[in-house]
C-alpha positions as CSV (number, residue, x, y, z in Angstrom):
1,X,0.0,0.0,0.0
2,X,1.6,3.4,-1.2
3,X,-0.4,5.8,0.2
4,X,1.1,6.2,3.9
5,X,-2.0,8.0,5.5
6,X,-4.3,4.8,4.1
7,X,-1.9,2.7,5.3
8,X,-1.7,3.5,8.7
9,X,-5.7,4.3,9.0
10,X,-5.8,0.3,8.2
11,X,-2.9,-0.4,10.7
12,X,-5.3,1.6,13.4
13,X,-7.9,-0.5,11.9
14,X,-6.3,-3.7,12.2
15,X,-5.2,-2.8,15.9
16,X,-8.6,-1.8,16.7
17,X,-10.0,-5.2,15.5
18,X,-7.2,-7.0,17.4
19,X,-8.7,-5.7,20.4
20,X,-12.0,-6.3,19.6
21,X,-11.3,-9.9,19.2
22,X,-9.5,-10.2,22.5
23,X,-12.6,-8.8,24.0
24,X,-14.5,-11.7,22.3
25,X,-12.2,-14.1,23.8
26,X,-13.2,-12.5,27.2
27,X,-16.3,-12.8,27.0
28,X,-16.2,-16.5,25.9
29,X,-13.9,-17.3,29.2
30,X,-16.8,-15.5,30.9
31,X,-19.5,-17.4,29.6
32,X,-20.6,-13.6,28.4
33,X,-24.9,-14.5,27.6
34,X,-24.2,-15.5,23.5
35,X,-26.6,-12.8,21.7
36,X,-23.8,-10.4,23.6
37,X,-21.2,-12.5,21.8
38,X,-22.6,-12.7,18.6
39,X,-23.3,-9.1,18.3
40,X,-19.4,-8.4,18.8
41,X,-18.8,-11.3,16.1
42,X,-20.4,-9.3,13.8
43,X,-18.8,-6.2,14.5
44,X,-15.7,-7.5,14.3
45,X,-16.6,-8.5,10.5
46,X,-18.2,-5.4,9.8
47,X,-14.8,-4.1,10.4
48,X,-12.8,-6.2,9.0
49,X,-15.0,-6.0,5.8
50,X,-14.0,-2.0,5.6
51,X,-10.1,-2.8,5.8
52,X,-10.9,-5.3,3.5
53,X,-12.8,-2.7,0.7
54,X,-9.7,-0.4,1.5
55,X,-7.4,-2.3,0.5
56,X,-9.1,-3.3,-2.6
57,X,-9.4,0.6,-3.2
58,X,-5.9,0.8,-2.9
59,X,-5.4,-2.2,-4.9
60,X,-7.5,-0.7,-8.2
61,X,-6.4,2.9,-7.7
62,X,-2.5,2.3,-7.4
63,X,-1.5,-1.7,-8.3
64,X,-4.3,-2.3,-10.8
65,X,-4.1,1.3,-12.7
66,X,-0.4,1.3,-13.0
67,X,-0.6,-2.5,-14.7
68,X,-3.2,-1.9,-17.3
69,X,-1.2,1.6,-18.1
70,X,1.8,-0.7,-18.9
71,X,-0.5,-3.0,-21.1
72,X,-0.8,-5.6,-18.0
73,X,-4.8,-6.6,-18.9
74,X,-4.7,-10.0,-16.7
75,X,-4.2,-7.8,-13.7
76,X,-8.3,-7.2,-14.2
77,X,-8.6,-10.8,-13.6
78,X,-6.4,-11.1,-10.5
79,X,-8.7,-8.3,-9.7
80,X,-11.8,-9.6,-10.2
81,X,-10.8,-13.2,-8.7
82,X,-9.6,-11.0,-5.9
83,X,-13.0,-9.1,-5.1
84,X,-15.2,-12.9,-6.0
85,X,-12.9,-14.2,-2.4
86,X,-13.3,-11.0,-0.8
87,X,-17.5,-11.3,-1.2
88,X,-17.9,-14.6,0.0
C-alpha cells in the first residue's frame, strides 16, 4: 500500500479489530450470555469487511491502474478473482 495516511488508517484498523477480538475471547472465558457475543462477532466483521474494501481501493487505484497503463490486462482478472474471495 503506497499511500502512507491509508496505510496506517488500516494499521489503526487492524489494531482496533485486534482488540476487539480479545474482548471476544473474554467474553467467551466468561461465559458472556451468546446474543452479547454474537453481536461483537459481527462487528468484528463489519470491520474487517471496511479494511478489506480499503485495501481493494488501494489495490484498483495504485497496483491495478499502474498494470493496465503498462499493457498488463490479466491484472483485471487477479482483480476480479480477488474481489469474488473478498465477497464470500
Amino acid at each position: 500500500m503506497k499511500d502512507q495516511a491509508k496505510k496506517q488508517a488500516v494499521l489503526k484498523s487492524l489494531r482496533r479489530i485486534e482488540g476487539q477480538v480479545r474482548g471476544l475471547q473474554s467474553m467467551v472465558e466468561e461465559d458472556r450470555y451468546c446474543i452479547d457475543v454474537l453481536i461483537q462477532v459481527q462487528a468484528v466483521r463489519a470491520a474487517l469487511t471496511q479494511v478489506g474494501l480499503a485495501v481493494l481501493e488501494q489495490h484498483a487505484k495504485g497496483c491495478v491502474t499502474h498494470a493496465v497503463q503498462q499493457g498488463n490486462s490479466e491484472i483485471i482478472d487477479e482483480m476480479l478473482d480477488a474481489i469474488k474471495k473478498f465477497m464470500r
